[in-house]
DOTOR-143505 format. One line per field, with one value per residue (C-alpha): x, y, z. Coordinates in pm, 1 decimal, m for minus. Each point is the difference from the previous one (the first is absolute). Layout:
xx: c(X  ...)
yy: c(Y  ...)
zz: c(Z  ...)
***
This chain:
xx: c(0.0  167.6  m13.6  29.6  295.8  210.0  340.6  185.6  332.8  159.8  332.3  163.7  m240.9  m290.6  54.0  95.1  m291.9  m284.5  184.4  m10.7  m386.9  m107.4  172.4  m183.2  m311.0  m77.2  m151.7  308.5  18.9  271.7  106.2  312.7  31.3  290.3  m172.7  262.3  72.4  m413.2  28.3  258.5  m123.4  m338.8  219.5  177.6  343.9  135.9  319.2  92.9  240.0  m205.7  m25.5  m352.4  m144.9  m34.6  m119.4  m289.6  m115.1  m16.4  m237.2  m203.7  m39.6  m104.6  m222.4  m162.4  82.9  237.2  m80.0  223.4  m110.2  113.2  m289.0  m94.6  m364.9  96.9  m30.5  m320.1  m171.6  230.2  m56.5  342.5  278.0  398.4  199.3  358.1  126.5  392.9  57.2  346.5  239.5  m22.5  300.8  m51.7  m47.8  m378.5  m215.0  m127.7  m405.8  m107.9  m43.9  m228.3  m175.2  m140.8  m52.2  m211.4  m203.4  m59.4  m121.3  m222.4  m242.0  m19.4  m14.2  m390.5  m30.8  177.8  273.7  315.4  303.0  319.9  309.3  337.7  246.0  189.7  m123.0  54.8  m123.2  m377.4  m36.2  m312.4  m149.7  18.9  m136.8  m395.9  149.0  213.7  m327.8  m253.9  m215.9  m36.5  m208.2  302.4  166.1  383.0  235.0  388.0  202.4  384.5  143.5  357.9  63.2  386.3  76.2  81.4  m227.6  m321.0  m231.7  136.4  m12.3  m350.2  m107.0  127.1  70.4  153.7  m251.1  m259.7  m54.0  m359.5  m74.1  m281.2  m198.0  m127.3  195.0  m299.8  m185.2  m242.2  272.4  287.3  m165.4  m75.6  361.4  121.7  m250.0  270.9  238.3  m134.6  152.2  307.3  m53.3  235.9  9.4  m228.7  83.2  m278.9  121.9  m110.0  72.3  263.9  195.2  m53.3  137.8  291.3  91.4  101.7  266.3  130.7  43.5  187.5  177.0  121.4  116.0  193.1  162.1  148.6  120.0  216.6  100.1  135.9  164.2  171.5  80.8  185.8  214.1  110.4  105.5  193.9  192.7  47.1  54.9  m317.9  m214.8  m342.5  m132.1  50.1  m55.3  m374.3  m63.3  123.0  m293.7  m243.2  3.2  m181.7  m316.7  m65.1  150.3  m68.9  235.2  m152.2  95.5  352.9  195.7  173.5  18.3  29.0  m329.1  m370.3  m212.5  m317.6  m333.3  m63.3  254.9  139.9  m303.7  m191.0  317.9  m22.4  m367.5  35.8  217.7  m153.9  m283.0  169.3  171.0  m390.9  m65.8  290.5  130.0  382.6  101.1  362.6  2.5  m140.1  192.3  321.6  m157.7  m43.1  323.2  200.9  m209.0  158.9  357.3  m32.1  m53.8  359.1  177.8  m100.7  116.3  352.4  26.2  m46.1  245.4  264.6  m67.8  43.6  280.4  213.1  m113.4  m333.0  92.2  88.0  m141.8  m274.0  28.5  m36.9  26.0  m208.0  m198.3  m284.4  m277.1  m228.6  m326.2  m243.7  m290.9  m67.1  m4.6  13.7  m336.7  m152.1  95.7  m74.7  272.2  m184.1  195.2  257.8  332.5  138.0  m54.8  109.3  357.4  m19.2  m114.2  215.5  309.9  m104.0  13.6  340.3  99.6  m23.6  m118.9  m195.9  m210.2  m257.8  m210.6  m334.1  m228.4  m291.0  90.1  m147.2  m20.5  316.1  309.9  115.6  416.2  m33.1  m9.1  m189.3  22.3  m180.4  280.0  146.2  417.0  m21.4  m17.1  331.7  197.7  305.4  m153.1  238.6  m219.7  m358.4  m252.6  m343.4  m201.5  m340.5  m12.2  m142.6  72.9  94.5  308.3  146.5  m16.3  193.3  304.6  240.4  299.3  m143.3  m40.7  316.1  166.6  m197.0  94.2  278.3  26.7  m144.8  m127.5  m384.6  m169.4  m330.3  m152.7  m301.6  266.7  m193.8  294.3  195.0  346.1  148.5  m155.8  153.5  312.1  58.3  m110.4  245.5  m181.1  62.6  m292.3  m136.9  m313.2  m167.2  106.7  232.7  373.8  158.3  23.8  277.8  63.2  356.5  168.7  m127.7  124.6  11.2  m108.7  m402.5  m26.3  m231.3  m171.6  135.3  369.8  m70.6  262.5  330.8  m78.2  m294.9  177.9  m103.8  101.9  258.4  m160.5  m295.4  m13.8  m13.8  m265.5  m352.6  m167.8  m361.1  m153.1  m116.5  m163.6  m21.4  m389.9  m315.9  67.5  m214.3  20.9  m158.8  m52.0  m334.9  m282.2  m359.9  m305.1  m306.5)
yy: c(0.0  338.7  233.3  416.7  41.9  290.5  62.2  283.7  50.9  10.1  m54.1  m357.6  m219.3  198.3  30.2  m369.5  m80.1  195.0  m83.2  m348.3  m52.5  199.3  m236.2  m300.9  190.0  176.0  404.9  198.4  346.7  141.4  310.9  164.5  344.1  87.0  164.8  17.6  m365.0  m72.2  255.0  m230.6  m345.0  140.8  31.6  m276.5  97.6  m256.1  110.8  m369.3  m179.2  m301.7  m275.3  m32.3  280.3  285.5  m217.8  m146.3  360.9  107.3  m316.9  90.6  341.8  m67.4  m263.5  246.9  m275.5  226.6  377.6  235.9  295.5  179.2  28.6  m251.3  11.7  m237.4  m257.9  57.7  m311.2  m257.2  m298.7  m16.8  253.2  m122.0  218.4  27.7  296.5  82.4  m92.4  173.0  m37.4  242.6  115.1  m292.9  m244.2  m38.9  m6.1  331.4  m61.1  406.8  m127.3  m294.9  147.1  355.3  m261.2  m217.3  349.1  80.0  m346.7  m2.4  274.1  m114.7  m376.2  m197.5  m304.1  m295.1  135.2  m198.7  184.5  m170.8  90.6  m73.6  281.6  m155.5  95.2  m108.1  m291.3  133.4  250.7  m205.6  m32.0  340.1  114.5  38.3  261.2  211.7  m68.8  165.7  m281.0  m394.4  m95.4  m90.0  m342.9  42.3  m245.7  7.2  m114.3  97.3  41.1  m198.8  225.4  m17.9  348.1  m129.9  m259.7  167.5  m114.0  m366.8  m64.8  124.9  m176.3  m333.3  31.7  m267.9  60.3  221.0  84.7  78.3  90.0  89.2  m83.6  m239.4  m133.3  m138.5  296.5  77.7  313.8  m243.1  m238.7  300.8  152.2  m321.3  m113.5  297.4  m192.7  m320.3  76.3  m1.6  m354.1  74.6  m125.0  189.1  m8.1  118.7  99.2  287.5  339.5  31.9  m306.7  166.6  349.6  m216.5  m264.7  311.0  179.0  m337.3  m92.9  296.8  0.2  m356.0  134.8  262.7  m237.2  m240.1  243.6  151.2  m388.7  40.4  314.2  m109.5  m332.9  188.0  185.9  m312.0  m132.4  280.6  m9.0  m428.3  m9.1  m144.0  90.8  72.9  m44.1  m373.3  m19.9  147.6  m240.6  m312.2  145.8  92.1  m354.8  m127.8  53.6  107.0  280.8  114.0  196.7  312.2  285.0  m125.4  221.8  261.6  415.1  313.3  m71.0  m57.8  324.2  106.2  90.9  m309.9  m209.1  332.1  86.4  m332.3  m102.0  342.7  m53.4  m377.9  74.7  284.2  m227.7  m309.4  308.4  112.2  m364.5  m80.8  m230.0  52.9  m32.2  36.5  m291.4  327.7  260.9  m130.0  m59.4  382.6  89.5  m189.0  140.0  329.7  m163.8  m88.3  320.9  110.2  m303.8  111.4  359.2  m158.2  m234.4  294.5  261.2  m271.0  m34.8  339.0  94.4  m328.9  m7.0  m22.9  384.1  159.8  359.4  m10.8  401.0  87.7  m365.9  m88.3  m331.9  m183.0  m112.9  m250.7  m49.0  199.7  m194.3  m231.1  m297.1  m74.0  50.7  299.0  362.9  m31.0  222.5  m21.3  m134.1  m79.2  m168.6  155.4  348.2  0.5  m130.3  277.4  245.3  m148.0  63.9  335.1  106.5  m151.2  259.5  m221.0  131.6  m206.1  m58.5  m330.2  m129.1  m191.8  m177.4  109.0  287.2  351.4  155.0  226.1  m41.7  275.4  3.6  m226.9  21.3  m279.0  m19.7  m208.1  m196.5  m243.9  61.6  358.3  m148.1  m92.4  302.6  40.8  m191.9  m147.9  m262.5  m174.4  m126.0  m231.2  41.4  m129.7  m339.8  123.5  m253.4  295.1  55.7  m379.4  125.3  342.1  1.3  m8.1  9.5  374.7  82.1  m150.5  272.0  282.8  m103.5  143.8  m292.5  m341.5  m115.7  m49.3  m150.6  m233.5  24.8  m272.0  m258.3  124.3  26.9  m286.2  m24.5  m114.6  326.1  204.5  m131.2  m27.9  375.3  97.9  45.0  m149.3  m87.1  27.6  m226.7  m41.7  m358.8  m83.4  74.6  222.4  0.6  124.5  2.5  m129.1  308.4  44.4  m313.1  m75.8  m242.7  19.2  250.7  113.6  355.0  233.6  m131.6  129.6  239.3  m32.9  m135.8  261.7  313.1  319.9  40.0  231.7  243.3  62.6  243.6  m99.1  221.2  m86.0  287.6  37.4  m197.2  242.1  m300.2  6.0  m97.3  74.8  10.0  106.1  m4.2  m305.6  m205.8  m100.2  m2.7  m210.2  m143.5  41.0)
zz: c(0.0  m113.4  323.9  m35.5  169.8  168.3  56.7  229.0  m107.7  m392.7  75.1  m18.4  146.8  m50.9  m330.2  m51.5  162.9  m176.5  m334.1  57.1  142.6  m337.0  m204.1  183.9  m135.3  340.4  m18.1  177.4  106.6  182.3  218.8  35.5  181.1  m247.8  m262.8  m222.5  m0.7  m81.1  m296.5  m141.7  118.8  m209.9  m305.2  14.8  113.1  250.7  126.1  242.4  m207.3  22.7  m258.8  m108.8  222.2  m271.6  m242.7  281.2  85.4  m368.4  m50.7  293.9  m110.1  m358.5  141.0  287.7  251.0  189.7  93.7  181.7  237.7  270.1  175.1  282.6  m126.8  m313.9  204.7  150.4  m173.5  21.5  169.3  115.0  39.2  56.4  177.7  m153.0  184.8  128.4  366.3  2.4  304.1  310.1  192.2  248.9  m311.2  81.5  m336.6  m71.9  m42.3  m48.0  m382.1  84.5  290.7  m242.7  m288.7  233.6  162.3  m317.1  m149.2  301.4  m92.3  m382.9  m18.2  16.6  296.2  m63.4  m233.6  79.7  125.7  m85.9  86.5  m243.7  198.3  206.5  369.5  377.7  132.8  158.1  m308.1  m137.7  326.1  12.5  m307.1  76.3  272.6  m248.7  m265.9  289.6  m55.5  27.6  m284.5  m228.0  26.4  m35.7  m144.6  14.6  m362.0  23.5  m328.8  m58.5  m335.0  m81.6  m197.9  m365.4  m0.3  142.9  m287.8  m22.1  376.4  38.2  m287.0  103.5  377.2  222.7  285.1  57.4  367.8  48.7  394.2  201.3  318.9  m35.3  m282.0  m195.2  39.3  m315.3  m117.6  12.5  m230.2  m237.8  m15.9  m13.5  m329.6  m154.1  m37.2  m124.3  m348.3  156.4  84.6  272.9  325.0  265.9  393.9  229.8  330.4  230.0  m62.2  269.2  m207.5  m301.6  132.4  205.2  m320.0  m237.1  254.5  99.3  m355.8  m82.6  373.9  m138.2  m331.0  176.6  252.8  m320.1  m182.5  282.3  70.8  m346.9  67.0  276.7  m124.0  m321.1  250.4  154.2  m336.2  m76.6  329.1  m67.9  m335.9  m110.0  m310.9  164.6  m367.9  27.0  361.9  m33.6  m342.9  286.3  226.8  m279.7  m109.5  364.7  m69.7  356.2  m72.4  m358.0  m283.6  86.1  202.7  4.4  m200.8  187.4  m100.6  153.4  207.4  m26.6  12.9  m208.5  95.3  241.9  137.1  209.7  96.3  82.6  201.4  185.5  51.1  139.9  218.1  115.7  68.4  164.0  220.7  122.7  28.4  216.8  m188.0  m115.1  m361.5  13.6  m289.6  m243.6  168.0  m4.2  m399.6  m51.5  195.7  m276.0  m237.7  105.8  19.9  m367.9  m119.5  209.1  m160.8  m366.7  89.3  106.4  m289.4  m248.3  197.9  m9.8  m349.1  m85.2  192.0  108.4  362.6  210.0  171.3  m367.1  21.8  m271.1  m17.8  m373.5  m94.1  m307.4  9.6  m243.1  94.8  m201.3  233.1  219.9  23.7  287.2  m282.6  m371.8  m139.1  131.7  82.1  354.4  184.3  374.3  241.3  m307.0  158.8  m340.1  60.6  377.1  m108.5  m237.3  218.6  260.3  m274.6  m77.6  357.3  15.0  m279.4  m279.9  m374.2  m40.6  m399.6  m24.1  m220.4  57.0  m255.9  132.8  285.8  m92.0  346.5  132.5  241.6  188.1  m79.5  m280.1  m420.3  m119.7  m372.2  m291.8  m136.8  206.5  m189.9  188.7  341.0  m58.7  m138.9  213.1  255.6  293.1  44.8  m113.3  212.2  m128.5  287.6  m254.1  m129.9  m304.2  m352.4  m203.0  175.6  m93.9  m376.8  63.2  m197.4  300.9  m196.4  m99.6  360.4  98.0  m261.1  163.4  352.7  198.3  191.6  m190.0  338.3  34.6  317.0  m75.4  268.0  m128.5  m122.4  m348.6  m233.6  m169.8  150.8  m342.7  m200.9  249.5  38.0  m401.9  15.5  238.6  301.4  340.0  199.1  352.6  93.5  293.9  164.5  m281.8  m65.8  m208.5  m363.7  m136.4  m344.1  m180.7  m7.9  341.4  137.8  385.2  256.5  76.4  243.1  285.2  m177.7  295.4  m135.8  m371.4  m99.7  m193.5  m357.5  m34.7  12.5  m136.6  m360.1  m56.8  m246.5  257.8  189.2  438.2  69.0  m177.9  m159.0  m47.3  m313.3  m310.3  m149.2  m424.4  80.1  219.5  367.4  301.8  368.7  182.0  306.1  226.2  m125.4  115.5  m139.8  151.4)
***
């Protein structure tokens, strides 16, 4: 049975969300309070850099299964309404609901009995229990369905889910039945469980996420101090399928719009529970580390030792966004070690894919070769495919030193080396190329063979780049 549903919120899940129900043949109309962002949804103009999503809102427009407005009142007659609103971090890492809690007042004096409130942010354990007291009445049944959206693959992962998490109290109330008849295209699997499950199951899912990945961080340090390759330790551990391939490859960090801030929220909630975490906090505390680590690793690159002054000191950068595959910057481990070099006194110039936003301090440019005029050292802090096809030996020849550090283990050792460049992984040894040649060394011991070349000058100098450049750094998505 199609169902006249409304969604709060256009930005990645909200927008995923009301795409996708119109393609399953369901009427959708949806608010956002940006009104520039509606006037462009209305014509069209998507501007997520997700696969499938631009072409699913253009079909939904031309079919008039999808509306946009930015008034609350479009949703007046639907006979359920999702709620895909930000619950940003507060200072003391508690979920900010002043988003949720207006939406919700002002859904209250709008909606007829019996429409079903469901909500897809990602809230506090309690939130749906609390929702008839934030609508100002009782008469609307409210069902929680967390959204596990990765960024890149929003369209393909609500399309063919590997659970759908459908709570409320009871859980076989008549409105979970209904939300969860949504996704019976999906032919997914559905889990009923109270609302408080549902609200608890999404933060400890990410608060797991979180607590691998800095296992893998920490683990790739401990390689590089005994001489192991954590590249073919973490394939060894992939391999049990107790433990899984994924979420074993180390970087610079994890960051993004949820794993900081569900980690921050959970244990913000275990800490007014009583209960202590120290499992995820000694999770984001690494998490921080890491960051430090790919600061050192790129100063020693640049200069020959893990104090070199950076003052002046010109270094590439080929990443900004959280991950490959979307333009995401919030939260971006990327952009704090660039930040992080341009306090240091670094000149920084990057390039990004699919980063428009701006960096204080830093020149961010649209061809990837100027990131590494005169630089002393380059840095991939994105695993994004388009760097593996670069012609290195072309950057190598721009370079002041041929040195690069890959910090996602991205880059083919053999390209590199044939190119000239000596690299710096994370957990492995270092490469260093024939005319280079040393023993493997720890990354803080890289000096020597990479000296400056003599016909550049010590002191970098700002980069007057042939093409377009413009100033960048963080930037946010609703």
């Amino acid at each position: 049975m199609a169902e006249r549903i409304g969604v709060l919120g256009a930005g990645y899940v909200g927008l995923t969300t009301a795409a996708c129900f119109a393609a399953m043949g369901h009427q959708v109309s949806t608010v956002d309070i940006d009104e520039a962002k509606v006037s462009r949804l209305r014509a069209g103009d998507v501007d997520l850099a997700e696969p499938g999503l631009a072409e699913l809102v253009a079909d939904g427009l031309r079919s008039g299964t999808l509306t946009f407005s930015g008034e609350v009142a479009a949703v007046a007659r639907s006979t359920m309404v999702f709620l895909c609103l930000p619950t940003p971090p507060g200072e003391d890492g508690t979920p900010d609901l002043r988003a949720l809690r207006s939406a919700l007042s002002d859904l209250g004096r709008v909606l007829a009995p019996g429409t079903i409130v469901v909500t897809k942010s990602t809230v506090p354990v309690g939130t749906a229990q609390r929702i008839p007291e934030y609508l100002g009445r009782a008469d609307l049944p409210a069902v929680s369905n967390p959204e596990f959206l990765r960024e890149g693959h929003v369209v393909h992962d609500f399309r063919c889910p590997d659970r759908v998490v459908v709570g409320s109290d009871p859980p076989d109330s008549p409105a979970a039945d209904r939300v969860a008849q949504l996704y019976a295209p999906t032919e997914s699997r559905v889990v009923r469980t109270s609302s408080a499950s549902a609200e608890l199951a999404k933060y400890a899912s990410n608060g797991f996420l979180a607590v691998k990945a800095s296992y893998a961080n920490t683990l790739a340090e401990l390689c590089e101090q005994c001489g192991a390759d954590v590249r073919d330790v973490s394939a060894v551990m992939g391999l049990d399928p107790r433990i899984g391939p994924h979420f074993l490859a180390p970087g610079p960090g994890w960051g993004g719009s949820c794993l900081p801030k569900d980690a921050s929220a959970l244990l913000r909630a275990a800490d007014s529970a009583g209960v202590e975490f120290g499992l995820l906090r000694d999770a984001v505390r690494v998490n921080a580390r890491q960051r430090t680590r790919m600061v050192r690793a790129i100063r020693t690159a640049a200069t020959g030792r893990p104090d070199g002054p950076l003052d002046g000191v010109r270094i590439g950068v080929l990443g900004l966004a959280f991950k490959a595959g979307t333009g995401d910057v919030r939260d971006s481990p990327a952009v704090a070690v660039a930040a992080e070099l341009v306090r240091q006194g670094a000149e920084v110039t990057a390039y990004d894919p699919a980063v428009q936003s701006e960096m204080d301090g830093a020149t961010v440019v649209d061809d990837p070769y100027l990131v590494a005029k005169d630089a002393a050292a380059l840095a991939v802090l994105t695993e994004w495919p388009e760097f593996l096809d670069l012609d290195w030996r072309r950057l190598a020849e721009a370079a002041d030193r041929p040195v690069v550090v890959d910090t996602r283990n991205l880059l083919d050792p053999d390209v590199l080396a044939e190119a000239g460049f000596a690299r710096i992984g994370v957990g492995t040894p270092v490469e260093v190329p024939d005319a280079c040649s040393r023993p493997r060394l720890h990354p803080q011991a890289l000096a020597g063979p990479l000296q400056q070349r003599p016909d550049r000058p010590a002191a970098a100098r700002p980069v007057r780049a042939a093409g377009r450049a413009r100033r960048t750094g963080p930037g946010g998505r609703p």
